[in-house]
N, C-alpha and C positions, 0 to 999 in steps of 0.2 A: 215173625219179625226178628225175632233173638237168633233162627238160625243165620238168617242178612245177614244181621252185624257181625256176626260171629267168619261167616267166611270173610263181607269185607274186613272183618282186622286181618284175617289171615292174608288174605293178598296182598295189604298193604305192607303186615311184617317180613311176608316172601319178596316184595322189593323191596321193601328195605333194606334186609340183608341181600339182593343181588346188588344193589349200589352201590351199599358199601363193601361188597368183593368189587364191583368195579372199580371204585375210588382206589383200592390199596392195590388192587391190579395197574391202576394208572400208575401212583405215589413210587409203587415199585420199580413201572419200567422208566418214570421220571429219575428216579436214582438213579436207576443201573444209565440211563444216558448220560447222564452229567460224571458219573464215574469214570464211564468210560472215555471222556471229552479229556477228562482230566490223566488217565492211566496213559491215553496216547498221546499225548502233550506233544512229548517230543519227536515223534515220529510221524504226527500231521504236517504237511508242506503249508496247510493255511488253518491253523488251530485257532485265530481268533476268526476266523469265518467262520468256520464249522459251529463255533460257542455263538454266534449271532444266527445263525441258519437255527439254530435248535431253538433258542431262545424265542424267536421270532414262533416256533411250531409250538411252544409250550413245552417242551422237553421230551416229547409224545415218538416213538417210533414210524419213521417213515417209511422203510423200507420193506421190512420184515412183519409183515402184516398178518393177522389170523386167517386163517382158510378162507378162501371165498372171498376176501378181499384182494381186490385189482389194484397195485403198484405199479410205476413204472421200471421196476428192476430190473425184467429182463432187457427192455430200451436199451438201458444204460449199461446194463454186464458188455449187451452187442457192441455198443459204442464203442467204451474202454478195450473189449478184444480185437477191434480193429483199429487203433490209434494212430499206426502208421503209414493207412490213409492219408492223414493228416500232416503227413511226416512230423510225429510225435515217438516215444520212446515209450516201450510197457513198460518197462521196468519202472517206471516215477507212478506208476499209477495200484499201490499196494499187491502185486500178482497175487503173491504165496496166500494172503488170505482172501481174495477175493477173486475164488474159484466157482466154476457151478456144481462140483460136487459139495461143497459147502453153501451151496444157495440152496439144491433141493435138500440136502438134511434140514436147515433150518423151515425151510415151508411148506414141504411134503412130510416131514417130522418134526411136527412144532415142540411137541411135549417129549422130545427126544433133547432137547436146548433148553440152558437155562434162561434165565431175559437175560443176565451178564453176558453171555455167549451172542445174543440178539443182537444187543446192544452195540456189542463190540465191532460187529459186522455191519450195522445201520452208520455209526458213527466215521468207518474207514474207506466207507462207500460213496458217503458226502461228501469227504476229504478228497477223493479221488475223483470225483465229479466236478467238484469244483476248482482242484485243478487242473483237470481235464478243459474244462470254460475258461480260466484262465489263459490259460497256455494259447489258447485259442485265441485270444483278445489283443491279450496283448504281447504274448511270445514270452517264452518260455528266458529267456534269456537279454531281456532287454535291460540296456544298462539304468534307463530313466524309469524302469519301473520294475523293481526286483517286487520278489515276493513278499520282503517287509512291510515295503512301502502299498502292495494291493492289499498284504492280510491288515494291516492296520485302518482301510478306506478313507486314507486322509485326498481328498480333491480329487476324487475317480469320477469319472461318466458313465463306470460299469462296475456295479459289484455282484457279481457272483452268485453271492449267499443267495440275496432276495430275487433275483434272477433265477437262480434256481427253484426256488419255494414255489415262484408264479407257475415256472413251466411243469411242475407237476400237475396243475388243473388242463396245462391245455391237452388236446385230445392227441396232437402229434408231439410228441412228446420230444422226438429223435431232433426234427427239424428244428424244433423250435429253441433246443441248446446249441443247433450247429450253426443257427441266425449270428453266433457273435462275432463270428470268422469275421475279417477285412470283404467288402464287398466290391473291390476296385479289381480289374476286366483282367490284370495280369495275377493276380491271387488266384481268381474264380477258377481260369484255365492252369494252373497249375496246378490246384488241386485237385480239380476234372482228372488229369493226367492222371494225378500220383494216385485218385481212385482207381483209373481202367488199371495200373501197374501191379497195384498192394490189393484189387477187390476184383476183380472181374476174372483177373490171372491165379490158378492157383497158386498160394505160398502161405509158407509161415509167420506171421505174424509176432514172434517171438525171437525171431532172428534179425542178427546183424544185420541190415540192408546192402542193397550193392549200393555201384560207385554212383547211377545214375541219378535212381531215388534216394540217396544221401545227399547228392548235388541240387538236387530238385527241394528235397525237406529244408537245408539251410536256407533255401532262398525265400524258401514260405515265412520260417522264421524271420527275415528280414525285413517283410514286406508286413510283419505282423508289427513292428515296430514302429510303420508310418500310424499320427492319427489325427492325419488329414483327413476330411468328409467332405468337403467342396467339389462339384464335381466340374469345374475351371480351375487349373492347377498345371504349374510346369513342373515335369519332371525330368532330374539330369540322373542319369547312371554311365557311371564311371566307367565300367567296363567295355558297355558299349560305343561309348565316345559316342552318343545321342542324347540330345532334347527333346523333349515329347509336349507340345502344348497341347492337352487336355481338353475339349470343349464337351457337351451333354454328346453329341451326335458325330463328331467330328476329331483326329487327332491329324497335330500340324510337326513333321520331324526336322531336325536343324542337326548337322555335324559339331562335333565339339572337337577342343581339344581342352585335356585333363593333365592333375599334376603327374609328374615322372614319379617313379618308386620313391625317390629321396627326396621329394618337396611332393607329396598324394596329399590329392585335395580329400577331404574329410565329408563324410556323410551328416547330414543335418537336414533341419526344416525349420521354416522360415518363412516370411511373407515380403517381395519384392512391394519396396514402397515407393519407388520412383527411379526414373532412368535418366542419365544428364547427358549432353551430348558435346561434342570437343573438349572433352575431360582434361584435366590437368591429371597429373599419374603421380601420386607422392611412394616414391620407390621405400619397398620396405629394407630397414637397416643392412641385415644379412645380404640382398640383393648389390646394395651399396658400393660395401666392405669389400666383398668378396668377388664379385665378377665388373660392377663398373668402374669403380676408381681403379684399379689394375689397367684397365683399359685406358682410361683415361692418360694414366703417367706413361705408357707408352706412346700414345698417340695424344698430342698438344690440342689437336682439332677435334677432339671425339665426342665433348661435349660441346661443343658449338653444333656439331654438323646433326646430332640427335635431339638438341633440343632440351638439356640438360640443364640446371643448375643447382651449384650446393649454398645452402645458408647454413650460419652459423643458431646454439640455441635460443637465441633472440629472436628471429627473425631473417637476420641482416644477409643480404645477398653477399656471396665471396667473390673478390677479382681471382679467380687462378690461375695456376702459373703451374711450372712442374715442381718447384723448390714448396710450391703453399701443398699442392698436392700431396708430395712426401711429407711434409708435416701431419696432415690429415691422418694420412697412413700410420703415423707412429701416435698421436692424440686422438683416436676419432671418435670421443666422448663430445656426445653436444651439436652435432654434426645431420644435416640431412639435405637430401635430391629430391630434385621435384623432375618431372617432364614436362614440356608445355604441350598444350593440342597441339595436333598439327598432322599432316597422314602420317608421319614415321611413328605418333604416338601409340605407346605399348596399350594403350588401351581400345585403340583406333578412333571412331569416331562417336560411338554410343557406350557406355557401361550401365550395368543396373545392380541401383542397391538396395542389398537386403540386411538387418541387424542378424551379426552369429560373432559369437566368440573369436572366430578366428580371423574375422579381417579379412573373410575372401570375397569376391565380389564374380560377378557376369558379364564380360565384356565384349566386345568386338575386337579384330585384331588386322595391324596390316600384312603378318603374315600369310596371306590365302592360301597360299602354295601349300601349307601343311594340313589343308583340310582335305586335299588329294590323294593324303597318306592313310595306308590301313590304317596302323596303329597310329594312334593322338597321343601319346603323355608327355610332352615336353614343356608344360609350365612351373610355375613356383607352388601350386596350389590353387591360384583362381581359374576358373573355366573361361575358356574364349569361346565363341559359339560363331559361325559363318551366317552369312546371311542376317544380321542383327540389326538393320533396321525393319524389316519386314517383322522380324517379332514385336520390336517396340510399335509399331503398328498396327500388329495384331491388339496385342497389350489395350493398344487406347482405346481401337473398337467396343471388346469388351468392356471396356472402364466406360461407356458413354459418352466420349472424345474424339472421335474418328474428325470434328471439325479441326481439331489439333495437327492433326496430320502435315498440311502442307508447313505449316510452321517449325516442325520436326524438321522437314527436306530442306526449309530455305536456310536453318540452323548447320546444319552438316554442309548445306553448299559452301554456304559461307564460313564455316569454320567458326561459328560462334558458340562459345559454353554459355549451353542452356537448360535449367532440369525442368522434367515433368512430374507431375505428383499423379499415384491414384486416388480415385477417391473412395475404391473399394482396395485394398494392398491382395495382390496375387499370390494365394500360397505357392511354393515352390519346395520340393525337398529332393536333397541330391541325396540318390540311391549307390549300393554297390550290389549291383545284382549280377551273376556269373550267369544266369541263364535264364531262358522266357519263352514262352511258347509263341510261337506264328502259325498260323493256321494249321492247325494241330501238331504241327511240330518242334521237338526242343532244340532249340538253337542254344551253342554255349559259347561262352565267351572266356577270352585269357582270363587268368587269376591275378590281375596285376600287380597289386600290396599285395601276394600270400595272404590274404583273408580266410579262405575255405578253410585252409586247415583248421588251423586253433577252433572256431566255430561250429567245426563238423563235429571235433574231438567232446569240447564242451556239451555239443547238444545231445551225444550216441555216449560219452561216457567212456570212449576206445582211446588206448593208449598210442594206439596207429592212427593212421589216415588211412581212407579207400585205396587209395596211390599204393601204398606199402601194403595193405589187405590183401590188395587183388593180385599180389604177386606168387603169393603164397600156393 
């Protein structure tokens, strides 16, 4: 009986002291991660993720695991060493320390590393992961969502950290951090592409890309910017001078015309909340000033014969004359043009409005003739679209209106201003996209604003463009 007790104390004091070498084993590499959270402060791209990512684990080493423990590290090394798959940049994602001659020292020579050295590598790994996910989500460079604004997760849909935490349990580890991509049909196939390019074809992964896959990367980038999910959605891209209505099964194209270089209509999203038909057109100031009243003092007829008139800022309709006109020219504080419907109206016979900053709108135009034209940019900034009553048509189907319909037709017959409301509002977001796959091939389009550049430069970090690169 005394010999029992005597070995049970001993087993129980033999764990004892193994738990508490485990406990100070923990306590340690709890330190050494929080240390190190702190020593790279500044050299994390998302240091208060990484401090919530840990936190959330208990401070406990994720990476760097004892023998015989299964991580997902190498997943994620393969990932990061192929980023420009992605059309993404190694260089943002730690290189110099996060080699695999430094993964096998650390996990084929454990007791060869201190846990500080573990640590340091667990902790820049996260960093890099999670801006690896990032970049992904929402793009590396978008203006309405910089890095402040994700590391901090004030009003996000997607954070990272915890995103990341989960996908360590699941079994595919690769798939399930590259689920965060954009999943809309011109994303998928482009980076279909930019894998057969960067993954299937030998090459370097560490080098500058050519002009292609640089063209092709920015535009991923751009399209990482929309975060639309609706999968009913107009989309305009400017370069192509195309509207694309969107349906689950189905896409409907419409010709556009876009602003010129010196009035470019502006990329945004937005939701179309109703279309009004024999619009009245209140000409914006600049338009005014500078191209119709000039016309006007030459020609006495020119606003009668278009359907013009100016009011003063009350209200008050003006008699003019060419002597009130030159007035206007020299005071034209207070002052504003309207168009009346009618077919000569600048905005033809349907327009459709969306709220956005900038006062632009989607209209129909009696110009047809220029929808004949390769190139489209000859407006102020709003988009004119051909064929626009058949969209607002479409529009109402979708909306569950399609009874609306002939009311539309006998509206435009007659020349009556009339709006229709949705009663679900249609997203819509105007793209600037320079290129796109069609059936498996990249089609590219003029650079109309000089866009590429500056964006290419910003996202590769080259003081050149491809253009001047490739000369070399």
């Amino acid at each position: 009986m005394k010999r029992s007790f005597k070995v049970l104390m001993t087993l129980v004091l033999t764990l004892s002291v193994f738990n508490l070498k485990a406990e100070q084993r923990d306590t340690t590499i709890n330190r050494a991660i929080q240390e190190q959270i702190s020593r790279y402060r500044n050299e994390l791209q998302y240091p208060q993720s990484v401090e919530r990512f840990y936190k959330q684990a208990g401070y406990k080493m994720i990476w760097i695991a004892p023998i015989h423990t299964k991580t997902p590290l190498l997943e994620g090394m393969l990932l990061l060493d192929c980023v420009l798959q992605f059309g993404l940049s190694h260089a943002d994602y730690h290189p110099a320390e996060l080699t695999y001659d430094h993964v096998r020292q650390l996990t084929e020579e454990p007791n060869h590393s201190t846990p500080t050295e573990k640590a340091g590598f667990d902790v820049l790994f996260t960093d890099a992961l999670i801006s690896f996910m990032n970049n992904l989500h929402y793009g590396k460079l978008n203006a309405a969502y910089p890095a402040s604004r994700i590391d901090s997760a004030t009003d996000l849909e997607f954070s990272a950290d915890s995103f990341l935490l989960l996908s360590i349990q699941n079994k595919d580890f690769m798939t399930t951090l590259l689920s965060v991509q954009p999943q809309t049909e011109e994303y998928i196939q482009m980076q279909g592409y930019m894998r057969l390019l960067k993954g299937q074809y030998l090459d370097d992964c560490y080098e500058v890309p050519e002009k292609e896959v640089r063209q092709i990367a920015i535009n991923m980038e751009r399209l990482r910017w929309i975060r639309n999910t609706e999968p009913f959605y107009l989309q305009i891209n400017i370069p192509s001078y195309t509207l694309k209505l969107h349906e689950a099964d189905s896409t409907y194209t419409f010709k556009l015309v876009v602003g010129k270089p010196e009035a470019p209509t502006p990329t945004l999203e937005s939701k179309v909340t109703y279309f009004t038909t024999a619009p009245e057109w209140k000409v914006p100031q600049k338009i005014f000033y500078t191209e119709l009243l000039p016309k006007a003092i030459k020609d006495s007829n020119y606003l009668y014969r278009n359907h013009y008139a100016i009011y003063d800022e009350k209200g008050n309709y003006i008699e003019t004359s060419p002597a009130v006109l030159k007035q206007i020219r020299k005071d034209n504080k207070g002052y504003s043009m309207r168009q009346s419907s009618g077919c000569d109206n600048a905005l033809g016979h349907i327009v459709f409005r969306f709220p956005n900053s900038f006062d632009i709108y989607l209209h129909d135009t009696p110009e047809q003739k220029l929808f004949k034209k390769e190139e489209r940019a000859f407006s102020h900034g709003c988009v004119r679209v051909e064929h626009a009553q058949q969209l607002a048509e479409l529009l109402l189907k979708y909306d569950g209106a399609a009874e609306k319909i002939g009311d539309v037709r006998l509206a435009i017959k007659e020349d009556k201003t009339k709006s229709f409301s949705f009663k679900k509002p249609v997203p819509i977001q105007i793209t600037y996209l320079t290129c796109e796959m069609k059936e498996g091939i990249l089609i590219t389009y003029k650079d109309l604003y000089n866009m590429d550049e500056r964006l290419e430069m910003a996202l590769y970090g080259t003081e050149l463009p491809f253009a001047v690169n490739r000369k070399k």
